[in-house]
C-alpha atoms as a printed R data frame, in Angstrom:
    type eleno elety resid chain resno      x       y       z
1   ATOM     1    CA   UNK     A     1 58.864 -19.524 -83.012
2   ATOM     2    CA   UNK     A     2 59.611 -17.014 -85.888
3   ATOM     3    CA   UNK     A     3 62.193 -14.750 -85.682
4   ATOM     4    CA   UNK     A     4 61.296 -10.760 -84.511
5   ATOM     5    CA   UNK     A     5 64.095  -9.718 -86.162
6   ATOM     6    CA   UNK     A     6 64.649  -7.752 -89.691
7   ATOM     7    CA   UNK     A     7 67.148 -10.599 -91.573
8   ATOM     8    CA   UNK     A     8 67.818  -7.972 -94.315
9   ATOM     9    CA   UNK     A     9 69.364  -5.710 -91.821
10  ATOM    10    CA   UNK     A    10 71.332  -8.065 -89.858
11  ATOM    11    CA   UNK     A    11 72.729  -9.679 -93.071
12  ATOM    12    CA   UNK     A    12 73.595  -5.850 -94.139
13  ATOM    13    CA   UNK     A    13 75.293  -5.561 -90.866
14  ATOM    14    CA   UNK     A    14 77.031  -8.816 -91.541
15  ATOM    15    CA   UNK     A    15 78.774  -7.661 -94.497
16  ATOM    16    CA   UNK     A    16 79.707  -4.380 -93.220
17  ATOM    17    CA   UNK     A    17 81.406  -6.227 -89.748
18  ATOM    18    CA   UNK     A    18 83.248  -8.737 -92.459
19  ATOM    19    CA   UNK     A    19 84.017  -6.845 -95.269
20  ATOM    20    CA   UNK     A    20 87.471  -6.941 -96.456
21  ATOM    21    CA   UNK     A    21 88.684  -9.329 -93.673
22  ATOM    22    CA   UNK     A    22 89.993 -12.724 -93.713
23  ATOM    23    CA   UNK     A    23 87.307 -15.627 -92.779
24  ATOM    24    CA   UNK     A    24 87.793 -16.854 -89.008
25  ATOM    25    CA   UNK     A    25 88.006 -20.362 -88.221
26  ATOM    26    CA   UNK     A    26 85.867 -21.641 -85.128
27  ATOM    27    CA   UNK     A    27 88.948 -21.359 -83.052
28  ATOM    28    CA   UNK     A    28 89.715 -17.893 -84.589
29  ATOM    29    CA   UNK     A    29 86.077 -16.913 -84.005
30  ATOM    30    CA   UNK     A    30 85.365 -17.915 -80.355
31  ATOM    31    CA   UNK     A    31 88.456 -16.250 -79.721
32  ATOM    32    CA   UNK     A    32 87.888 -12.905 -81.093
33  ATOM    33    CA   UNK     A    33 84.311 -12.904 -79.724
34  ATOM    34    CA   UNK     A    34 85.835 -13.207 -76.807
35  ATOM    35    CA   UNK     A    35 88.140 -10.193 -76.972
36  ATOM    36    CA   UNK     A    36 86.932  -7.576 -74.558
37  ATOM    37    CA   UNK     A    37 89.150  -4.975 -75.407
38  ATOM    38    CA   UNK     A    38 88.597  -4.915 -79.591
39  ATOM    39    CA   UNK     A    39 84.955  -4.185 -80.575
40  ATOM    40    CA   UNK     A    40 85.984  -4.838 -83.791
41  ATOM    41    CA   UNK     A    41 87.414  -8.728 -83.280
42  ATOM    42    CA   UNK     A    42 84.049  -9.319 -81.068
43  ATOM    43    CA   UNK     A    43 82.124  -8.584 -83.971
44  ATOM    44    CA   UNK     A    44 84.451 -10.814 -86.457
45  ATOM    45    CA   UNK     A    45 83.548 -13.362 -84.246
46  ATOM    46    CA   UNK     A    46 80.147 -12.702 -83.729
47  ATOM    47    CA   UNK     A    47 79.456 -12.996 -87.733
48  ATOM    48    CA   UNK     A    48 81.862 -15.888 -88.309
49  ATOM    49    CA   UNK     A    49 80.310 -18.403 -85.720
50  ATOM    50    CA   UNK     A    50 77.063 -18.338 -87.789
51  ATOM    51    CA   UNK     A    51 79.296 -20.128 -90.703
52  ATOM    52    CA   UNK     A    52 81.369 -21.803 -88.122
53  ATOM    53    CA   UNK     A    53 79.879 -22.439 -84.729
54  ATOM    54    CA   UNK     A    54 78.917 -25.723 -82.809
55  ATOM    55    CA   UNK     A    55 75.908 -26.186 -80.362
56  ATOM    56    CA   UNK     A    56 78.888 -26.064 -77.644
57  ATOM    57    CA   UNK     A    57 78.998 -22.831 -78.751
58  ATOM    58    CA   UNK     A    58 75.749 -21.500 -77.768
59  ATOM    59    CA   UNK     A    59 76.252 -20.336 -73.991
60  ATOM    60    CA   UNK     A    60 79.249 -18.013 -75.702
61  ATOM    61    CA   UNK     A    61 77.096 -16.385 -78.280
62  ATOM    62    CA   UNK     A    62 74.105 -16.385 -75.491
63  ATOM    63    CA   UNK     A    63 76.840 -14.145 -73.135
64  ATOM    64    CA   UNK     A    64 77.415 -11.765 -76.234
65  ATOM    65    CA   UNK     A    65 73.733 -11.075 -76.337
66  ATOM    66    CA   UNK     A    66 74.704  -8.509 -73.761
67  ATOM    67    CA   UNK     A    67 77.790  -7.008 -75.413
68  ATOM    68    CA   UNK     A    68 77.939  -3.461 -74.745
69  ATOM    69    CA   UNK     A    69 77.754  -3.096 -78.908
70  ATOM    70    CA   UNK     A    70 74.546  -3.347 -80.736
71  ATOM    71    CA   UNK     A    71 76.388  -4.646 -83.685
72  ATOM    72    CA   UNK     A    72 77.884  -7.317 -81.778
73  ATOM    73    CA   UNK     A    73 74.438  -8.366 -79.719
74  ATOM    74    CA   UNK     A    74 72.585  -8.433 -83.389
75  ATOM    75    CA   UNK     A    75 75.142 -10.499 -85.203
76  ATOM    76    CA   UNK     A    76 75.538 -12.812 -82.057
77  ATOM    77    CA   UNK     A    77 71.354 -13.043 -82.546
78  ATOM    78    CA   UNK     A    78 71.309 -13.842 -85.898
79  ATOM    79    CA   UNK     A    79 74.803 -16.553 -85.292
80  ATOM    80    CA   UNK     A    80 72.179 -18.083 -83.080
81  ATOM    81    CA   UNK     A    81 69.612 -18.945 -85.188
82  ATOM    82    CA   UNK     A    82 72.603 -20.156 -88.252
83  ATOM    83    CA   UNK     A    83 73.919 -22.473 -85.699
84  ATOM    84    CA   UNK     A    84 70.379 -23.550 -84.182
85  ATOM    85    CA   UNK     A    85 69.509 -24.328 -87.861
86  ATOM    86    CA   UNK     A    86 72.130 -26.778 -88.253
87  ATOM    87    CA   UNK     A    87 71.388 -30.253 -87.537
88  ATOM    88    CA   UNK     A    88 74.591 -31.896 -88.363
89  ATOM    89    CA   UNK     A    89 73.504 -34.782 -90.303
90  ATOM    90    CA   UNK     A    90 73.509 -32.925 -94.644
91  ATOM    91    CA   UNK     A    91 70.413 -34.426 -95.515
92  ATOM    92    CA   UNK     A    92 68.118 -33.438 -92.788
93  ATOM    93    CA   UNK     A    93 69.406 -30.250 -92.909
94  ATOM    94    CA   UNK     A    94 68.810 -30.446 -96.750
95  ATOM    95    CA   UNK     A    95 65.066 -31.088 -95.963
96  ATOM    96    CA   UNK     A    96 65.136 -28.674 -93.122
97  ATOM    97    CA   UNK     A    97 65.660 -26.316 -95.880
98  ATOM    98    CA   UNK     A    98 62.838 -27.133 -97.875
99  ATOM    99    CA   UNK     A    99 60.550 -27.265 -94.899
100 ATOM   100    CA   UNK     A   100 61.528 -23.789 -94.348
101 ATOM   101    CA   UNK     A   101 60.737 -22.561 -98.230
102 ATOM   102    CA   UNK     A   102 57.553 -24.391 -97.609
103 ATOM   103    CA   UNK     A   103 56.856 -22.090 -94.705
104 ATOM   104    CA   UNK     A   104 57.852 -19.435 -96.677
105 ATOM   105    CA   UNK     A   105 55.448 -19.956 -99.987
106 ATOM   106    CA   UNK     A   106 52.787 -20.564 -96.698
107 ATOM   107    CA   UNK     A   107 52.494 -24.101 -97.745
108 ATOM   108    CA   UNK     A   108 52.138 -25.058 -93.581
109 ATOM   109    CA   UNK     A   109 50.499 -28.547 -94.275
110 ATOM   110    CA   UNK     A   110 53.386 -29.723 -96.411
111 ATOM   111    CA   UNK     A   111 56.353 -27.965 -94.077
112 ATOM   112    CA   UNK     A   112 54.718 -29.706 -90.744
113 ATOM   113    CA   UNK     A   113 54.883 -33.613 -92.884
114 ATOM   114    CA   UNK     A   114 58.292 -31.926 -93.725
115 ATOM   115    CA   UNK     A   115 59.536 -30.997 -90.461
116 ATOM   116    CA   UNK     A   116 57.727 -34.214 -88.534
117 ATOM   117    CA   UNK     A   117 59.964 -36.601 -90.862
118 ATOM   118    CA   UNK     A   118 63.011 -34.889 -90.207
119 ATOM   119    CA   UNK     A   119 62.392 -35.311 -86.271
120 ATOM   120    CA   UNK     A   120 61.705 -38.819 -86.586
121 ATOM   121    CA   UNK     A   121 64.890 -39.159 -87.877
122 ATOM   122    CA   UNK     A   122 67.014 -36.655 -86.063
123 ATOM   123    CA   UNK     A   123 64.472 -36.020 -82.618
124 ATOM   124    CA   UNK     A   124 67.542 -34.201 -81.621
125 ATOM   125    CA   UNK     A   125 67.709 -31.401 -83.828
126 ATOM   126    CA   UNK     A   126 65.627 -28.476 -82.034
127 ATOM   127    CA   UNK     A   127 65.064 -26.546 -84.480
128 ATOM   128    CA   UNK     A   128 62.711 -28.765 -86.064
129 ATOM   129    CA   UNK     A   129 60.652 -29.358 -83.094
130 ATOM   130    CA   UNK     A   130 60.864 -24.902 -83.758
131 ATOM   131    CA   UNK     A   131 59.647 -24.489 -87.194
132 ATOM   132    CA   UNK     A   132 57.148 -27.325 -86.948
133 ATOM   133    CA   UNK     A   133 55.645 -25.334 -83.498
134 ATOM   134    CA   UNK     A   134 55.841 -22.445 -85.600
135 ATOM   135    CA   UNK     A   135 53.659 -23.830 -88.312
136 ATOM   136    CA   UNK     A   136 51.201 -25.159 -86.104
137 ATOM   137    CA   UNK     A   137 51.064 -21.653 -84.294
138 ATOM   138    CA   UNK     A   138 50.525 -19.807 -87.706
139 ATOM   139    CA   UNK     A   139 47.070 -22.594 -88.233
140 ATOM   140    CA   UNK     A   140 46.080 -21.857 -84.967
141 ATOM   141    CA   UNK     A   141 46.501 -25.251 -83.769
142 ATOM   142    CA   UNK     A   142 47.866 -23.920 -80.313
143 ATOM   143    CA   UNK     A   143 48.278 -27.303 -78.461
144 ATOM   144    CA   UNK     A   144 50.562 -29.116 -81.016
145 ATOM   145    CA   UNK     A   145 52.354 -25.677 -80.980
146 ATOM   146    CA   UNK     A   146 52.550 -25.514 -77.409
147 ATOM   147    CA   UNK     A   147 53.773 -29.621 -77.369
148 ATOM   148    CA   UNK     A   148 56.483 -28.582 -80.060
149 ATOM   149    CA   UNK     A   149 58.031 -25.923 -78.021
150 ATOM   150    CA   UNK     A   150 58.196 -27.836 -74.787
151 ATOM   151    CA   UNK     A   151 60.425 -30.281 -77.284
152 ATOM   152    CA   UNK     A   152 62.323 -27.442 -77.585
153 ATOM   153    CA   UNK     A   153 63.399 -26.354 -74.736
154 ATOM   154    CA   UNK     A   154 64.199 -29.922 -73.350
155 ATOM   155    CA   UNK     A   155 66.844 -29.989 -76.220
156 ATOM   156    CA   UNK     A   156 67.594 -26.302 -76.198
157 ATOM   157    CA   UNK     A   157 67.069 -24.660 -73.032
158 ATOM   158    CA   UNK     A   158 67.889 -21.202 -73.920
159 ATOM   159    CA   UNK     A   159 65.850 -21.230 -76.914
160 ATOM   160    CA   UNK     A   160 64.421 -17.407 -76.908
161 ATOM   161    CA   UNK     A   161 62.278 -18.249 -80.038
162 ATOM   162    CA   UNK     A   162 60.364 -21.528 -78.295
163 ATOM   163    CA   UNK     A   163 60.113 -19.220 -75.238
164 ATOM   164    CA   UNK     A   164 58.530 -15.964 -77.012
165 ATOM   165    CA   UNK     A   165 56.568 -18.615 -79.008
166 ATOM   166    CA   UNK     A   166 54.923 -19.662 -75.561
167 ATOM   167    CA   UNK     A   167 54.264 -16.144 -75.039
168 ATOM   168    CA   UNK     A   168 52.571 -15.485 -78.088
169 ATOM   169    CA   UNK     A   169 50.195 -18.800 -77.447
170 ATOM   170    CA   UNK     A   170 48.950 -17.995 -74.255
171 ATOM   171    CA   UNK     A   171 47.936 -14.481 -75.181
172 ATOM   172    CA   UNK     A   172 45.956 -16.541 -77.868
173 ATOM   173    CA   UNK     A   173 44.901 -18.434 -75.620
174 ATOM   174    CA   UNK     A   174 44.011 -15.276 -73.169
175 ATOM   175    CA   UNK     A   175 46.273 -16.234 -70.602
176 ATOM   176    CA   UNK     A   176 48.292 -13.310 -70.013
177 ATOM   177    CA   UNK     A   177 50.064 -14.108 -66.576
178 ATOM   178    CA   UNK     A   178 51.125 -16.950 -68.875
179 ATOM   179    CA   UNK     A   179 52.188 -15.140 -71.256
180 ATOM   180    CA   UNK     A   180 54.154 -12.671 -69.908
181 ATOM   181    CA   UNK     A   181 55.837 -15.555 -68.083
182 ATOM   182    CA   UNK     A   182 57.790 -16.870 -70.744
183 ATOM   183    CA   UNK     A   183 58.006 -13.784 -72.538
184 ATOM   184    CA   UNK     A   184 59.545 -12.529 -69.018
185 ATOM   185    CA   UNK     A   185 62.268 -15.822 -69.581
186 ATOM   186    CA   UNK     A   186 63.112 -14.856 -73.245
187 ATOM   187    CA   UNK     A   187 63.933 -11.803 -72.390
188 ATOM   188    CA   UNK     A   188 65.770 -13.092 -69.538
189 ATOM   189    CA   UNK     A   189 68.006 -14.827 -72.045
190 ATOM   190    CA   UNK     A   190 67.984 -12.197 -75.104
191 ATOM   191    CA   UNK     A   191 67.805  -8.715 -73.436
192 ATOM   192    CA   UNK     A   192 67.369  -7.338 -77.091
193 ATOM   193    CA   UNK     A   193 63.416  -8.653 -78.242
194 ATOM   194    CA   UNK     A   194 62.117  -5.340 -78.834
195 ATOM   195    CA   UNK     A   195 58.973  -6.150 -79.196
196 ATOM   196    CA   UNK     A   196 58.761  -8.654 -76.755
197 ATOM   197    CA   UNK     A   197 59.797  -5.727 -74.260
198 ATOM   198    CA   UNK     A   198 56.688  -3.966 -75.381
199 ATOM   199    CA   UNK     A   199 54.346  -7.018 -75.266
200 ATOM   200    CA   UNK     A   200 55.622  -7.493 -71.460
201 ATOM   201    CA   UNK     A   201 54.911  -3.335 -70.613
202 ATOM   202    CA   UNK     A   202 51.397  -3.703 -72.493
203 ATOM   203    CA   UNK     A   203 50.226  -7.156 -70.302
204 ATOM   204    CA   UNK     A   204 52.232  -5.456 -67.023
205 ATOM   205    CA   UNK     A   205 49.608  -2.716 -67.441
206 ATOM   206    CA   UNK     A   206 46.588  -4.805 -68.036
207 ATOM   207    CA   UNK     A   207 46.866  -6.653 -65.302
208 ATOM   208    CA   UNK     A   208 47.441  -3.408 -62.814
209 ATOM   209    CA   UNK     A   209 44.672  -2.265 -64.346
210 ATOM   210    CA   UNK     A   210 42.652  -5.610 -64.075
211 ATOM   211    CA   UNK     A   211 43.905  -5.820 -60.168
212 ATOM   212    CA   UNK     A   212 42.691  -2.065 -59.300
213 ATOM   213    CA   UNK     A   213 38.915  -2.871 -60.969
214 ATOM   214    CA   UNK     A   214 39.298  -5.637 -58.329
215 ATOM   215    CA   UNK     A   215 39.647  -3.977 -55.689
């Protein structure tokens, strides 16, 4: 599902953790990201693997989630969602593009014909599944969204988006020990959903309070 994060900030971020430094290679970048004892090199790699990184990547960027620097967790987020929104193949990631400005201008009709041709080609390609669940969330059509993200997570297990987006349909749906199910599982993979965190707090007390009128 969409992204809780502010992109204008993270990019910001971006620039400041690259500025005046040499681009990494993939190599370069998984091993800086990987280099406990420089903050600095982490964070290198944290930005670079959003230009560079591979899906093989993921569980690496996934561990630096919970990297004792904020910097590093946010740029390791937003590497995430580069490298989930590469497909591989340059022309469905050419119309993944478009399907995504379509979303953007709110044109949701034409982005889901857009994003359901680029997964009959390329069923692999998560993200897809993703934007078109996201699309179908934002007409309220909460079963094809809800169908979409299980596509998801079959191809992307650790998908924190697709998780939250579950989340967010059940408490549509007014399901809330649902709800704060998966929302309890994205957080269990990205520590750093803010307001996911607040959406668990708010349904944790609405249910104590719906379990004392019970009683």
């Amino acid at each position: 599902m969409k992204r809780k994060i502010v992109v204008s900030v993270v990019l910001l971020s971006l620039a400041a953790a690259v500025a005046g430094a040499e681009p990494l290679s993939r190599a370069q970048a998984l091993v800086a990201l990987q280099d406990r004892a420089d903050v600095a090199a982490r964070r290198q790699g944290a930005a670079w693997l959003g230009d560079t990184g591979l899906m093989p990547d993921v569980p690496l960027l996934v561990e630096a989630l919970r990297d004792p620097d904020e910097l590093v967790r946010a740029l390791a987020e937003h590497s995430l969602w580069q490298v989930w929104g590469r497909s591989g193949h340059p022309e469905a990631d050419r119309q993944f593009q478009i399907g995504v400005e379509q979303m953007n201008q709110g044109d949701l009709g034409a982005a889901i014909e857009t994003f359901g041709r680029i997964i009959q080609g390329n069923p692999d390609f998560a993200e897809a599944w993703n934007k078109r669940a996201t699309a179908y969330y934002l007409l309220g059509e909460f079963g094809k969204s809800l169908a979409d993200c299980e596509e998801v997570l079959r191809r992307n297990p650790v998908h924190f988006g697709a998780l939250s987006g579950f989340g967010l349909i059940y408490l549509q749906l007014r399901e809330p020990e649902r709800a704060i199910h998966y929302f309890r599982r994205a957080l269990a993979v990205n520590p750093n959903l803010a307001q996911i965190k607040t959406a668990v707090e708010e349904l944790e007390r609405l249910l104590r309070e719906r379990s004392q009128e019970s009683i």
